[in-house]
N, C-alpha and C positions, 0 to 999 in steps of 0.2 A: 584583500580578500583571498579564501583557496582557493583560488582558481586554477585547475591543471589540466595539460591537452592530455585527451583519453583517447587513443583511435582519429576519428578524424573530426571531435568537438572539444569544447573545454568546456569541463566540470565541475560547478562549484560545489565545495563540503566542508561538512565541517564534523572533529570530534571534539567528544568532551568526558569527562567522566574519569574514573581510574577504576581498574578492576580488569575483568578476562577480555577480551577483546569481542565487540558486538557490532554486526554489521549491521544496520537497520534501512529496509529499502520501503521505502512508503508508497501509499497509493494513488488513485488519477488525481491526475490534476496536483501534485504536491509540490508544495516550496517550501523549504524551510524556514522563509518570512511568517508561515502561518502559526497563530495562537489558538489555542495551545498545542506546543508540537512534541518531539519525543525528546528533545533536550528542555523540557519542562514538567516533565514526568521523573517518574519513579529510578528507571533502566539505570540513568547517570550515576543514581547512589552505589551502584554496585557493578557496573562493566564499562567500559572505554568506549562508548558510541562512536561508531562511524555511521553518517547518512549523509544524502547529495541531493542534488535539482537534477532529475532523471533530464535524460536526452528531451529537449525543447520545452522545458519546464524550469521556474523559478531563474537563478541566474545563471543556468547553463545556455550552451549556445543551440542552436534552432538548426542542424543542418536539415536539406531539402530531403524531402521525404521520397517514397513510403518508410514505415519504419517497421520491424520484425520484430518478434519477441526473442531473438537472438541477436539481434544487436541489441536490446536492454540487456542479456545474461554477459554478451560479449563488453560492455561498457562497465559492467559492475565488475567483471573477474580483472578486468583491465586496472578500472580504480582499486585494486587491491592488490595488483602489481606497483604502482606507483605509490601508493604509500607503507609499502614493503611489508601489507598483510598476508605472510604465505599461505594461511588457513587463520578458521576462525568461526564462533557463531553466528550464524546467520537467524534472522527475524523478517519476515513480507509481511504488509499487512495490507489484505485486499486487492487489488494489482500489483504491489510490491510481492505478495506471493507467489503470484503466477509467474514473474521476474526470478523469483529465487527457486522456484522448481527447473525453470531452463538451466539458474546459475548448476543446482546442484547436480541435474541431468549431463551437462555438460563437465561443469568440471567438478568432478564428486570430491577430490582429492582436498580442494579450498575451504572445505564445509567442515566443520567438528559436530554442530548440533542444529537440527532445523527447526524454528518454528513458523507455523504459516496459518495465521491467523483472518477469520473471515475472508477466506479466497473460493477462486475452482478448478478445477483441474479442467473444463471445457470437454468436450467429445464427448465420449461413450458418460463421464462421469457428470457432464451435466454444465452450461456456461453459467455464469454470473450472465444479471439485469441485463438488456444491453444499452448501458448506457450513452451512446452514439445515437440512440433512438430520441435522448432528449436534448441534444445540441440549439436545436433550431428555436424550441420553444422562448418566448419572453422568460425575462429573469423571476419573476413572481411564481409563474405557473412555474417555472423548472423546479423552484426552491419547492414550492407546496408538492410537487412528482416525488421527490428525492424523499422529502421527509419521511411520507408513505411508505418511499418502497424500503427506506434505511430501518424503519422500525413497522414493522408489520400490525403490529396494535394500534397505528394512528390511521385509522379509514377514517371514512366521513364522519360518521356517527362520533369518534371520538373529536374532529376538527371541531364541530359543530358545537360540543358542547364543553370544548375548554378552549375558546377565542384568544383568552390571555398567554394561556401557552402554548400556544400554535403561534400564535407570533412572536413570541420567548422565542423558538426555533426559530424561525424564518430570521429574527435578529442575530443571532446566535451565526447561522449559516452568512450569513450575507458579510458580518462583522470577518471573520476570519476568511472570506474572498476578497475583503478589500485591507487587509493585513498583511497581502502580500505585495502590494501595490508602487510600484518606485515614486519618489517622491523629486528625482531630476532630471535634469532635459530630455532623458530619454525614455520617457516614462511610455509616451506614444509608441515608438518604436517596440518597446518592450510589452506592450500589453498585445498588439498585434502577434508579437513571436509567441506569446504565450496561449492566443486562440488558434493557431498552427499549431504549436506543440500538443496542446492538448486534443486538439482535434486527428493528430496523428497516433497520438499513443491510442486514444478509442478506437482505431480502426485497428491498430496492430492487437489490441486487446479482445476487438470481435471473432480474431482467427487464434484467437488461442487456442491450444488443444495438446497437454503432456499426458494424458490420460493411458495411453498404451507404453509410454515408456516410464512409469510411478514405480513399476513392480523393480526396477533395476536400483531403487537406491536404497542402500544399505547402510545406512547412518541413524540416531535415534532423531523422531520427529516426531512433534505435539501439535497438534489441529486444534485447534479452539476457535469459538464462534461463538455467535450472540443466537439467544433460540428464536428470536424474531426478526433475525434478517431475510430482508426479501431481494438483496443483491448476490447475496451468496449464500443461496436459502440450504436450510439442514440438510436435505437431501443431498446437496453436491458434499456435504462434511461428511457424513457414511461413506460415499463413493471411494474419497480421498480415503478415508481410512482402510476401507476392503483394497485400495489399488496398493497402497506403500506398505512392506513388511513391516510388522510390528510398531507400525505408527498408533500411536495411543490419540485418545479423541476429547476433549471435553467442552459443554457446553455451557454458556454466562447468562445470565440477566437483563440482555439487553439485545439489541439490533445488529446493525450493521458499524455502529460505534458502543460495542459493549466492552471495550478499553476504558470508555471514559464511563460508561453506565454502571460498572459490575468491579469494583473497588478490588474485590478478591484475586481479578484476572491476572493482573503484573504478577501478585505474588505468585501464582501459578506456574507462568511464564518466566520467573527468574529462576523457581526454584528447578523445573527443567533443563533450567541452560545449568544451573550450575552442579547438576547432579555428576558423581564419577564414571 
């Protein structure tokens, strides 16, 4: 497996693809075990993916926490030291976002093109859901929470009166959390490191906040969002757009997963990366 020491954990990644080099940092809770992920998409036909198991996530390692959103920018400039990416485009999507606004805040010089899709800049512009607020709930309610707040057109009214596909979802969500699931001896140990991990990155993700320092980066960047997201609802997408120069904005068809809702978005999103 790629497993490589980054700072003071080891990182597992993987690339795939041929084409301009694509750094791809995913959102909470992500592993690369999960179906369907970005090496199952579109991206691969046309740029060399890079993407990883964020710090205490998937099959990287768990160090002791708290964790900052500077050690996620510091961990990703790092994995791009090691596998000899000196610059490159980068893609967030969601908390990989907010990850790639520290990356590019911090080290501008690594970035060629940003895209940051369904995120928020936090502070003055506004946070994402906070999802740290639904940790505790049983697994049933958490799924029916998330669905709601990911697609803002599913309230009650609409749960109520399509049974069948409400539980489409809830299958849907539930199938790709246990997609990522080890399947040997250590499977215990490892699902433990993974309600740690996760439960540290949502705290490091409740203090997010790059909102006053947006206006310093000077690279092209494309915001895109789903119109029905209630994680990283429209209003924090104007924000981001008023904070970054000349960052263009556009919006999809879909929620909080309008990647997979809104067919047109990849094309969007590649034909930005691959503009001159």
């Amino acid at each position: 497996m790629p497993v490589v020491r980054v700072r003071d954990i080891d990182l597992y990644y993987e690339i795939h693809g041929t084409g301009p080099r694509l750094f791809f940092i995913g959102g909470s809770g992500g592993d690369l075990r999960q179906r369907p992920g970005v090496f199952d998409g579109p991206l691969v036909e046309q740029f060399q993916v890079l993407s990883y198991d964020q710090r205490g996530l998937g099959r990287s390692s768990t160090p002791p926490g708290p964790y900052t959103m500077q050690d996620y920018a510091e961990d990703a400039a790092a994995l791009l030291d090691t596998v000899g990416w000196d610059h490159c485009l980068v893609m967030g999507v969601s908390f990989g976002g907010m990850v790639a606004q520290e990356l590019v805040i911090r080290f501008p010089d690594r970035v060629q093109r940003l895209v940051l899709a369904c995120t928020s800049s936090g502070g003055s512009g506004g946070g994402s859901f906070p999802l740290h607020e639904l940790q505790d709930l049983a697994e049933e309610e958490r799924l029916l929470q998330m669905i709601g707040i990911s697609d803002t057109r599913i309230d009650d009214a609409w749960k109520n009166a399509n049974p069948d596909a409400l539980a489409s979802l809830i299958n849907f969500a539930r199938r790709r959390s246990e997609s990522k699931t080890s399947t040997d001896d250590d499977a215990g140990d490892e699902a433990a490191d993974a309600s740690t991990g996760q439960r540290l990155q949502l705290e490091a993700r409740a203090g997010h906040d790059s909102y006053d320092r947006l206006a310093g980066i000077a690279l092209p960047v494309y915001i895109c969002a789903g119109k029905f997201d209630g994680i990283a609802p429209p209003d924090n997408q104007h924000e981001l757009a008023k904070a970054i120069p000349n960052a263009r904005l556009d919006f999809f068809d879909g929620g909080h997963m309008f990647l997979i809702q809104d067919k047109t978005s990849f094309r969007k999103i590649a034909a930005f990366l691959l503009e001159n």
